[in-house]
BALOBA-1460 file (C-alpha; in Angstrom, 3 decimals):
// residues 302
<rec num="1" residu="x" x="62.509" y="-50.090" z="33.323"/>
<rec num="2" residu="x" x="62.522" y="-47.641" z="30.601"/>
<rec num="3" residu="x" x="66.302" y="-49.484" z="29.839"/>
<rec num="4" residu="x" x="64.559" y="-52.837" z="29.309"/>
<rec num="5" residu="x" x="62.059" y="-51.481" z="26.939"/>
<rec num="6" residu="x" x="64.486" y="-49.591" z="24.844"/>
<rec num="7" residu="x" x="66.734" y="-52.805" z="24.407"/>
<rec num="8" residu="x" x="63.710" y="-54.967" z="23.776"/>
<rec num="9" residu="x" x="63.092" y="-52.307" z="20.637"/>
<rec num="10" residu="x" x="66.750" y="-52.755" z="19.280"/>
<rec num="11" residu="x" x="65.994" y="-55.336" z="17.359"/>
<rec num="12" residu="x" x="64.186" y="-59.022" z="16.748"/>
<rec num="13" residu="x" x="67.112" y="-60.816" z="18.547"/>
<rec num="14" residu="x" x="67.124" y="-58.821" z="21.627"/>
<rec num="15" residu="x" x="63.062" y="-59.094" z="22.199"/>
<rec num="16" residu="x" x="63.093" y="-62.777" z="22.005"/>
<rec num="17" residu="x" x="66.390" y="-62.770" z="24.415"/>
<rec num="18" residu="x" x="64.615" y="-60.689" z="26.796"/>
<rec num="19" residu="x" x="60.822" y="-62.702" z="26.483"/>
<rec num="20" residu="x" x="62.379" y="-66.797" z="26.607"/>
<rec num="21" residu="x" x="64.999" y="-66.103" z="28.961"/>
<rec num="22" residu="x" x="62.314" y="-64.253" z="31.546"/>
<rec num="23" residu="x" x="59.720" y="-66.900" z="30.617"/>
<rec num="24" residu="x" x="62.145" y="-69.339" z="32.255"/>
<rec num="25" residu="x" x="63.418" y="-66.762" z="35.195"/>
<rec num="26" residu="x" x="59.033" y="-66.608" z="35.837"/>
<rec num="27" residu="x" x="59.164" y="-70.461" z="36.621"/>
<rec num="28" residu="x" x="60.974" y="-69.206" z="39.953"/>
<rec num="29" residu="x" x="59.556" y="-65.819" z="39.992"/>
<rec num="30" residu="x" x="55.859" y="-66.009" z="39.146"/>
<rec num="31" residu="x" x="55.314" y="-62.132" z="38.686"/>
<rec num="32" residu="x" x="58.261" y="-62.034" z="35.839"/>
<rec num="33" residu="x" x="55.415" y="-63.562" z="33.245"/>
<rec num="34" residu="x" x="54.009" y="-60.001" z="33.108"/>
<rec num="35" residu="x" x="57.263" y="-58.635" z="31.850"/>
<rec num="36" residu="x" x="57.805" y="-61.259" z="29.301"/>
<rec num="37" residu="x" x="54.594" y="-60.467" z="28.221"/>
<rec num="38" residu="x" x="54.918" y="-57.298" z="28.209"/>
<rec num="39" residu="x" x="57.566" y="-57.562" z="25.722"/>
<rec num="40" residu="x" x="55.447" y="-59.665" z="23.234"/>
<rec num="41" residu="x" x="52.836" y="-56.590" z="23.414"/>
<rec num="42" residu="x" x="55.489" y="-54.138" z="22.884"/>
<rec num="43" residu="x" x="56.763" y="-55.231" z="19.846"/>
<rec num="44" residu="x" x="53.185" y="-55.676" z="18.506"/>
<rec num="45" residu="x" x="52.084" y="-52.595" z="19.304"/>
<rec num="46" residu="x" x="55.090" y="-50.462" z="17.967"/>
<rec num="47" residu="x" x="55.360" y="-52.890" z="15.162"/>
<rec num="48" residu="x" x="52.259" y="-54.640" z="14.290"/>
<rec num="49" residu="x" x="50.574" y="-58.150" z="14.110"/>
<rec num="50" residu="x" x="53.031" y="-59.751" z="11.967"/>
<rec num="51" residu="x" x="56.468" y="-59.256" z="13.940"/>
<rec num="52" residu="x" x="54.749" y="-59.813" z="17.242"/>
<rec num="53" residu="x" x="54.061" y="-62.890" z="15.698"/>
<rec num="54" residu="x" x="57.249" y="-63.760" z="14.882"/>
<rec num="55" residu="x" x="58.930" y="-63.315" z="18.351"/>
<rec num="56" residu="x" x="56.361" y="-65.065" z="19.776"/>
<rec num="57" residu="x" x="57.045" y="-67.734" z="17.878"/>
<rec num="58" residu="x" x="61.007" y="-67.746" z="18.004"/>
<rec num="59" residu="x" x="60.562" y="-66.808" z="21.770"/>
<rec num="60" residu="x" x="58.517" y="-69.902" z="22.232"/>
<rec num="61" residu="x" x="61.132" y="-72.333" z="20.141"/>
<rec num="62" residu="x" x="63.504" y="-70.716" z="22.569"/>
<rec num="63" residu="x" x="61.937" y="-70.937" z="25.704"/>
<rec num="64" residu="x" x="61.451" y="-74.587" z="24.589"/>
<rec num="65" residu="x" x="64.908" y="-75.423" z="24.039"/>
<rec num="66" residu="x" x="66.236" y="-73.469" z="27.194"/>
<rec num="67" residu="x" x="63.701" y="-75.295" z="29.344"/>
<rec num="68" residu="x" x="64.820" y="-78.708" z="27.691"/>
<rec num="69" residu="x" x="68.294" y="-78.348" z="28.222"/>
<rec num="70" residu="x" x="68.322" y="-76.441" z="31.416"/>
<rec num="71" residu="x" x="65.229" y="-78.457" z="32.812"/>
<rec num="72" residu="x" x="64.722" y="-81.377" z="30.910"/>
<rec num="73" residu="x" x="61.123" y="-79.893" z="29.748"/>
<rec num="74" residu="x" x="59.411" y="-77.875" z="27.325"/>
<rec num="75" residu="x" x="56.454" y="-77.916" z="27.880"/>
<rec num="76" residu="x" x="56.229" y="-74.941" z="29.559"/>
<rec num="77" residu="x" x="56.976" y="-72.851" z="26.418"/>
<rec num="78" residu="x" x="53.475" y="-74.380" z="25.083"/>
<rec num="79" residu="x" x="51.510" y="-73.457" z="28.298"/>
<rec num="80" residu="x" x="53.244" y="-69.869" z="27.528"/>
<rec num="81" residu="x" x="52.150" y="-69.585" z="24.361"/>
<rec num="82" residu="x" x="48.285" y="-70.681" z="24.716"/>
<rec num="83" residu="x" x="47.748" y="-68.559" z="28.275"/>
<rec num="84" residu="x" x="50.174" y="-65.778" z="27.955"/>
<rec num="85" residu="x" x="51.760" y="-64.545" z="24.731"/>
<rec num="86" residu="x" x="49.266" y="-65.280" z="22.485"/>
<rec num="87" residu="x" x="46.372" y="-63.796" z="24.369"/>
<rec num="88" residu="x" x="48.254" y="-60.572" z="25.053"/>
<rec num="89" residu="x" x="49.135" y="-60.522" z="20.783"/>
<rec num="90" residu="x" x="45.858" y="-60.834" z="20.007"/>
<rec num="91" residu="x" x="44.799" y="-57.765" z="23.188"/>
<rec num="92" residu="x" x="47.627" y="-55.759" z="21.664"/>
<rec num="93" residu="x" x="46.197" y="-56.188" z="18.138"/>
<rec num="94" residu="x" x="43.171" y="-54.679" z="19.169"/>
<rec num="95" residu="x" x="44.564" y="-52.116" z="20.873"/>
<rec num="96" residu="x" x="46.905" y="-50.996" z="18.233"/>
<rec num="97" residu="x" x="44.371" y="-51.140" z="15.313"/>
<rec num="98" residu="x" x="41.321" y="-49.807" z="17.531"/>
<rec num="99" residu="x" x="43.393" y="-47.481" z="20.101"/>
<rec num="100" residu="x" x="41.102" y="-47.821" z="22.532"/>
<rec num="101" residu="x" x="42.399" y="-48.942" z="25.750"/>
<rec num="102" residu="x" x="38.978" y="-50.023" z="26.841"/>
<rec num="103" residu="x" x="38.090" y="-52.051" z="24.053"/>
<rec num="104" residu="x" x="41.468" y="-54.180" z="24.718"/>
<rec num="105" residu="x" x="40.350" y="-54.343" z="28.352"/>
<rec num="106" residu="x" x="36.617" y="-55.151" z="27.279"/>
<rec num="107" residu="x" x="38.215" y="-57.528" z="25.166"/>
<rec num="108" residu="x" x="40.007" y="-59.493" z="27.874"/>
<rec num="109" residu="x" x="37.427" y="-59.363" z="30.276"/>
<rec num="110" residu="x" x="35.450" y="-61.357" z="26.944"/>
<rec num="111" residu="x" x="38.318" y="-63.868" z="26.176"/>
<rec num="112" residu="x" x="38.435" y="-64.645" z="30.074"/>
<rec num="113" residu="x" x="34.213" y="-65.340" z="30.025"/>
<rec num="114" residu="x" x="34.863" y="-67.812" z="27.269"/>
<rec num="115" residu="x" x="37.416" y="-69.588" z="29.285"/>
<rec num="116" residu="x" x="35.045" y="-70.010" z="32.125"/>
<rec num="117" residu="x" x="32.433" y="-70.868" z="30.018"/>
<rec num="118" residu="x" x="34.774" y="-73.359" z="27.987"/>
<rec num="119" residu="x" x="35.779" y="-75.360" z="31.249"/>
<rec num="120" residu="x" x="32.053" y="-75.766" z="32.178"/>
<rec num="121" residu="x" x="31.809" y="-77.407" z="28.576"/>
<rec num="122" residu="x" x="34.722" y="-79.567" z="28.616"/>
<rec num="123" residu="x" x="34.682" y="-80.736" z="32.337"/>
<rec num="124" residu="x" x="31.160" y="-82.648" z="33.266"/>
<rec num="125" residu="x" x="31.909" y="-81.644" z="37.421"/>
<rec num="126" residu="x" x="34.418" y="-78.733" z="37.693"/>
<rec num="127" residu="x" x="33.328" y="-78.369" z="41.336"/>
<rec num="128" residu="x" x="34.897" y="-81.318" z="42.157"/>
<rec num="129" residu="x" x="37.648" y="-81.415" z="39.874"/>
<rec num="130" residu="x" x="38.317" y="-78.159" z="42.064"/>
<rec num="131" residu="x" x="38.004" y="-80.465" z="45.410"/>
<rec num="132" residu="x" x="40.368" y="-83.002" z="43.900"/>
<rec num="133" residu="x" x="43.180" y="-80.394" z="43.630"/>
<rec num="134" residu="x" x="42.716" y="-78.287" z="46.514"/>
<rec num="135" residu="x" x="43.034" y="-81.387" z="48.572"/>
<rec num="136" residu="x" x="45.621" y="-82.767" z="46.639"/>
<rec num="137" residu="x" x="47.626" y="-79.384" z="47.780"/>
<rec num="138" residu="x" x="46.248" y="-79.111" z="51.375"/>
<rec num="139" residu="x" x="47.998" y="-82.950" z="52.065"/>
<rec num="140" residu="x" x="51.029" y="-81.290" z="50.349"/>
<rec num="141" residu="x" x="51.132" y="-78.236" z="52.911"/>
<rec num="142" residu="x" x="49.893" y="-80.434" z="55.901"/>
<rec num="143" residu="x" x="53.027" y="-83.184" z="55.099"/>
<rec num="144" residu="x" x="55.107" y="-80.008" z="55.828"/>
<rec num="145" residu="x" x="53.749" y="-78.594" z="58.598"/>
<rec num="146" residu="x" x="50.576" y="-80.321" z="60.301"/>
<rec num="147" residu="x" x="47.531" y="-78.873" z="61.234"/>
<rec num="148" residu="x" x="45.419" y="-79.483" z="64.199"/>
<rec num="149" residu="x" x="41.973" y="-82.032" z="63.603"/>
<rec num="150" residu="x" x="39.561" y="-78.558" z="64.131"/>
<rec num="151" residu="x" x="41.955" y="-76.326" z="61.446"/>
<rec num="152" residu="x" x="41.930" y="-79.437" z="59.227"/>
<rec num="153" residu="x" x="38.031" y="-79.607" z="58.824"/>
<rec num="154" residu="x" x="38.027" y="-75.778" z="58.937"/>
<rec num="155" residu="x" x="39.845" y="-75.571" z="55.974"/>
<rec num="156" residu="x" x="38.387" y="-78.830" z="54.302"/>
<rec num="157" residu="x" x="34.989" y="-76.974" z="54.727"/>
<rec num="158" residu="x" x="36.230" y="-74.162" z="52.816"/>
<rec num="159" residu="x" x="37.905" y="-75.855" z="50.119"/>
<rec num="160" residu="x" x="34.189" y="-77.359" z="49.358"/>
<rec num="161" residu="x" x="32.811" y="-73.848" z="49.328"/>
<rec num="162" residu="x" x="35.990" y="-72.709" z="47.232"/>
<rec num="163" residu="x" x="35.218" y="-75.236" z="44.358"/>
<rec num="164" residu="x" x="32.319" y="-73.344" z="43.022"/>
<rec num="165" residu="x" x="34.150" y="-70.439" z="42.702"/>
<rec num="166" residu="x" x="37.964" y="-71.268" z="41.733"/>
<rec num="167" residu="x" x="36.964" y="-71.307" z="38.011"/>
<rec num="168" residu="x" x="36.506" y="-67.630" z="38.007"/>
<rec num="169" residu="x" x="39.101" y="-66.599" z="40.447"/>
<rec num="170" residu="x" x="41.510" y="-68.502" z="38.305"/>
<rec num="171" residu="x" x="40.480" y="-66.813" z="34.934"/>
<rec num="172" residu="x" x="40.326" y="-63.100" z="37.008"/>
<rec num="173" residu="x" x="43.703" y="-63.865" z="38.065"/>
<rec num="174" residu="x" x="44.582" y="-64.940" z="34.540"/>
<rec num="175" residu="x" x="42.637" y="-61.669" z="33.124"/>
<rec num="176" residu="x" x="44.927" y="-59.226" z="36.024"/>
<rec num="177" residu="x" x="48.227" y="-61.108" z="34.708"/>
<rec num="178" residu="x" x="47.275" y="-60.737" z="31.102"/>
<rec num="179" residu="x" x="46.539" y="-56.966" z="31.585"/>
<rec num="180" residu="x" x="48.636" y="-56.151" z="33.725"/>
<rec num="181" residu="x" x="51.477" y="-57.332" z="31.047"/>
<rec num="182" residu="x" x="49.143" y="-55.086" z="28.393"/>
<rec num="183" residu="x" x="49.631" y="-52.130" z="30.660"/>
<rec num="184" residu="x" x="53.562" y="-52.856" z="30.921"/>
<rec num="185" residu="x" x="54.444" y="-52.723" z="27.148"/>
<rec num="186" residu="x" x="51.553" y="-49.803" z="26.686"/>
<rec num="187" residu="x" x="53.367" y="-48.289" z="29.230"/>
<rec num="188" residu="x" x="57.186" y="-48.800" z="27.935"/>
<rec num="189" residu="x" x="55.864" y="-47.800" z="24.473"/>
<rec num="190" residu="x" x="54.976" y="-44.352" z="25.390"/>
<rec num="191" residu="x" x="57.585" y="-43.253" z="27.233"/>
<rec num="192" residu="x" x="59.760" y="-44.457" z="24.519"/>
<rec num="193" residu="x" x="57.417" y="-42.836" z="21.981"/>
<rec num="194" residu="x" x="54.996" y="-40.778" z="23.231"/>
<rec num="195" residu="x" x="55.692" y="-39.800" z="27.196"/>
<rec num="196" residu="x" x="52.866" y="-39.631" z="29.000"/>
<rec num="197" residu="x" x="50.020" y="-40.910" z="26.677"/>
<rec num="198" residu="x" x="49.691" y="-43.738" z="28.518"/>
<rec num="199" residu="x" x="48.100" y="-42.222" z="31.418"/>
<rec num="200" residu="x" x="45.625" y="-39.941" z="29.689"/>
<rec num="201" residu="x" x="44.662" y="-43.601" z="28.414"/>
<rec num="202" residu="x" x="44.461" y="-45.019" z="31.453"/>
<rec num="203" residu="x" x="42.311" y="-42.572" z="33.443"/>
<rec num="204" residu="x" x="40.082" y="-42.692" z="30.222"/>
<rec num="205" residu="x" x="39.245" y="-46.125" z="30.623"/>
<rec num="206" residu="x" x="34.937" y="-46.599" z="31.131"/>
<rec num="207" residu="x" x="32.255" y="-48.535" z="29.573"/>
<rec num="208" residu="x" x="29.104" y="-47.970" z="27.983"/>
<rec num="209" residu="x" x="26.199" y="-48.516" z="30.593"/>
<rec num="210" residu="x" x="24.512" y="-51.387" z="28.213"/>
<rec num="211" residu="x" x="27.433" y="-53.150" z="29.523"/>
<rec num="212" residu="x" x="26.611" y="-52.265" z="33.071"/>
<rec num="213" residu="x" x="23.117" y="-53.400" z="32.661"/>
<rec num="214" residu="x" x="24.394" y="-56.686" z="30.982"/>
<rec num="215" residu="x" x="26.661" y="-57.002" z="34.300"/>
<rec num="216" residu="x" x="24.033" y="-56.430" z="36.826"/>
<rec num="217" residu="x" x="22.163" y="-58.784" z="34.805"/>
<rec num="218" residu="x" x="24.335" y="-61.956" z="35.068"/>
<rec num="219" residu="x" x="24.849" y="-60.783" z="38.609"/>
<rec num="220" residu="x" x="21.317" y="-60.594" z="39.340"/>
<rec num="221" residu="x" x="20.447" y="-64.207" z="37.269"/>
<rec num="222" residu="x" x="22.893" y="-65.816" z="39.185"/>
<rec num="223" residu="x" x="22.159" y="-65.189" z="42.982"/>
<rec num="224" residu="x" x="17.977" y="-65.700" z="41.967"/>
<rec num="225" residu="x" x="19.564" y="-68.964" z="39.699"/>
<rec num="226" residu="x" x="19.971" y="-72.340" z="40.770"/>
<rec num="227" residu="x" x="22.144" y="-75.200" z="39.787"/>
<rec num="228" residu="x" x="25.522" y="-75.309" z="37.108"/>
<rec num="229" residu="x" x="24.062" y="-72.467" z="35.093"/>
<rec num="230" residu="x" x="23.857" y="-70.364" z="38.088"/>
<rec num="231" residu="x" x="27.384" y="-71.495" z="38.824"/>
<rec num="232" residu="x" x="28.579" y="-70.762" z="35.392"/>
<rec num="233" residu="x" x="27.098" y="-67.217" z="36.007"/>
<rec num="234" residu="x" x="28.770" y="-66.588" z="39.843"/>
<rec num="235" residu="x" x="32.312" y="-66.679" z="38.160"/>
<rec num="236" residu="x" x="31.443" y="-64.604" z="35.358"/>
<rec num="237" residu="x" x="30.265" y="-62.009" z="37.550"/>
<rec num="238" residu="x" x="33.751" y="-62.561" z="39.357"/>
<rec num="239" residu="x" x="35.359" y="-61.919" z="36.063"/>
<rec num="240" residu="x" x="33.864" y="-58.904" z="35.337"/>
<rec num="241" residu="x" x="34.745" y="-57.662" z="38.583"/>
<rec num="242" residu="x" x="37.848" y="-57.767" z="36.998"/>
<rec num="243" residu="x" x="36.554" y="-55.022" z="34.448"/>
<rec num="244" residu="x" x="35.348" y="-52.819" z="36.824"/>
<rec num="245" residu="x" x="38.158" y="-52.864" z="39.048"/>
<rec num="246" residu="x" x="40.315" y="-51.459" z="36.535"/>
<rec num="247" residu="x" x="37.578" y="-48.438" z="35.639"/>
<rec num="248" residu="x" x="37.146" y="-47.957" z="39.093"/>
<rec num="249" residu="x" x="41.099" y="-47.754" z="39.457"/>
<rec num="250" residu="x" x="41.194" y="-45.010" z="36.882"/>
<rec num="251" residu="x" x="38.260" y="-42.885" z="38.119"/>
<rec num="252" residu="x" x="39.834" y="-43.100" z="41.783"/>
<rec num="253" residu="x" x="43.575" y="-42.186" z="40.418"/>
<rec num="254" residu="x" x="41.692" y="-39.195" z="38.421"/>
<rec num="255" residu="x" x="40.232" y="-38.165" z="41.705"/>
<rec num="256" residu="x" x="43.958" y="-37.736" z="43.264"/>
<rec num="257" residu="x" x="45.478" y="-36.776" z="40.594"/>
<rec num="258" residu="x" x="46.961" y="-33.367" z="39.979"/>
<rec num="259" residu="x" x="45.571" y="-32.856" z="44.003"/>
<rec num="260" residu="x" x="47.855" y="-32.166" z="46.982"/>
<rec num="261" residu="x" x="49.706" y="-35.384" z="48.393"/>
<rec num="262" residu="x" x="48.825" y="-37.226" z="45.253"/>
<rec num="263" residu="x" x="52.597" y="-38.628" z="44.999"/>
<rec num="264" residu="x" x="51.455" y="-40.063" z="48.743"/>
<rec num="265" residu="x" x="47.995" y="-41.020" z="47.751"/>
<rec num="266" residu="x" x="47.902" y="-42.451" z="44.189"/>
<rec num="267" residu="x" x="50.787" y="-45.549" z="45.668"/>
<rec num="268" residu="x" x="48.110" y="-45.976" z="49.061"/>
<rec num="269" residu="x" x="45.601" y="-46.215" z="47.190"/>
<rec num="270" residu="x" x="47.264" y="-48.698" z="44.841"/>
<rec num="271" residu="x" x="49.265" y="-50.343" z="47.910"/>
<rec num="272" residu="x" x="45.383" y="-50.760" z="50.035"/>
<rec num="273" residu="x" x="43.856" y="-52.779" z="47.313"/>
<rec num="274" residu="x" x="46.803" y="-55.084" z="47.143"/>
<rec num="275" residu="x" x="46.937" y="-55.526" z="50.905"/>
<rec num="276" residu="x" x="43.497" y="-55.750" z="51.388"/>
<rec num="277" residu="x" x="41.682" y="-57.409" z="48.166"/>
<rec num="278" residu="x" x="38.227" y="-56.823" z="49.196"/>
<rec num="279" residu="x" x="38.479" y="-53.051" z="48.777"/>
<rec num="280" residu="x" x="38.505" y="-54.643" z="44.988"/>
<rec num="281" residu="x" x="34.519" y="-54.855" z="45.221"/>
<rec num="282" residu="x" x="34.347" y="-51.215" z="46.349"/>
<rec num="283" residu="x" x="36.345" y="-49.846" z="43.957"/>
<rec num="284" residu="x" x="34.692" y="-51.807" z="41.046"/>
<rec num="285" residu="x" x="31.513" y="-50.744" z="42.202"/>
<rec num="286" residu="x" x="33.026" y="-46.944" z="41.717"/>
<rec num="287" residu="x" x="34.032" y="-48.153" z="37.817"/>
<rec num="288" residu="x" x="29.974" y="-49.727" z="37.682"/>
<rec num="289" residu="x" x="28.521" y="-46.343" z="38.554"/>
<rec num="290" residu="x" x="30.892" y="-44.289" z="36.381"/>
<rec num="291" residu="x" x="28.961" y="-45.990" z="33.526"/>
<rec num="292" residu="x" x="25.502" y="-43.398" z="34.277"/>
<rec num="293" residu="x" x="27.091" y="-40.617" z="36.661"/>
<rec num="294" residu="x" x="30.551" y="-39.731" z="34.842"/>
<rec num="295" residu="x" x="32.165" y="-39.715" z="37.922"/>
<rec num="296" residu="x" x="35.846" y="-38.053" z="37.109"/>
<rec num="297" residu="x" x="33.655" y="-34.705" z="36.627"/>
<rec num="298" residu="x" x="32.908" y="-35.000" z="40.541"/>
<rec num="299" residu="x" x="36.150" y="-35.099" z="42.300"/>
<rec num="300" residu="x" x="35.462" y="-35.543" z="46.324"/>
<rec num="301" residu="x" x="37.110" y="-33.048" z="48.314"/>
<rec num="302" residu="x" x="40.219" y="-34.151" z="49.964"/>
């Protein structure tokens, strides 16, 4: 992808080209948000605040006039700009001024927390505002294909214990998207500009362990908690799984790294917490411990 990056870079014109026109290509193909973010952190971090601002701003008018004449709506561009490109400026700001990949990710993790805690504020019963539209799409799916009366109150059953929870799935998903995109253009920048300091930043990624504490805390609060606030608390801890996933990734990569079979083992490893999601919790609790034991110092024989 090193071609995309390198055209992105050419100029202001091409970066907006490349971040409106994949905005709208995303509305089909969900994952292609990460690149178009990607390109808004890019330019910010090889060029600063103030021209990331400006192609996200052109890319937005642009995205809004493509999806008004192509789709009769431009709205789009506006949900864009408030949950995707200006997020990632504002990650890719701190990351260019502090250089410190783990403060960008701390950062996230943060800017995701005050989301959850936001919707708590602005919606009296999010629970069921989360019933509401998980039914609303189970009739959808069931008009297409029908499910049997014991599979219907199966998965009604779970959509009630889903509600409590789809705030901060939601915002970790958001949080994995809006990274993910961080990672991208971090990524593209250094093998434009500096080939391989990416990945020394990326297997240097940890935390201090008053944030650890602070984690097991809120976990801890909100299983002996009752109520909304212990609610509120049970998605942030799923959130900052989020933050300790990505640790967790690095110390695990560091472990094959540079080891025999690593070209096999580094894409398992990756390709094993895709297929299977709950591997997620084990590997974040790997990223939790790193914050007292230093873990990459104790690679596991392989």
């Amino acid at each position: 992808m090193n071609f995309l990056a390198a055209y992105i870079m050419k100029g202001r014109l091409q970066a907006m080209l490349v971040a409106s026109s994949l905005a709208l290509l995303s509305l089909i193909i969900t994952p292609i948000s990460i690149v178009s973010s990607a390109t808004v952190a890019l330019v910010t971090l090889r060029r600063g605040a103030v021209e990331g601002l400006y192609v996200l701003g052109c890319s937005a008018l642009a995205s809004a006039a493509l999806g008004f004449f192509l789709l009769g709506n431009f709205q789009f561009a506006l949900l864009y700009v408030a949950l995707l490109w200006l997020p990632i400026w504002l990650i890719s700001i701190v990351l260019r001024e502090g250089r410190h990949l783990s403060l960008a990710v701390e950062i996230a993790v943060m800017m995701g927390l005050l989301g959850v805690v936001g919707a708590y504020l602005f919606v009296s019963d999010l629970a069921n505002a989360w019933v509401a539209i998980l039914t609303q799409m189970l009739n959808m799916a069931a008009a297409n294909s029908p499910l049997q009366p014991d599979q219907l109150l199966q998965v009604q059953n779970n959509i009630g214990l889903m509600s409590h929870y789809m705030t901060g799935m939601v915002a970790a998903g958001s949080v994995f998207s809006l990274l993910f995109g961080l990672f991208l253009g971090r990524w593209w920048q250094a093998n434009l500009y500096n080939p391989g300091g990416f990945g020394q930043e990326f297997l240097s990624l940890s935390t201090q362990p008053r944030l650890a504490i602070g984690t097991l805390a809120v976990t801890a609060v909100a299983w002996l908690s009752s109520g909304v606030f212990s609610e509120i608390l049970r998605n942030s801890s799923i959130l900052l799984l989020v933050l300790y996933t990505f640790i967790g990734s690095a110390v695990v990569h560091g472990w094959f790294a540079g080891r025999k079979l690593s070209a096999f083992t580094i894409p398992m490893f990756y390709l094993t917490m895709f297929l299977v999601p709950y591997t997620a919790v084990l590997v974040a609790l790997i990223g939790l411990a790193d914050a007292w034991l230093n873990l990459r110092t104790k690679k596991p024989t392989i």
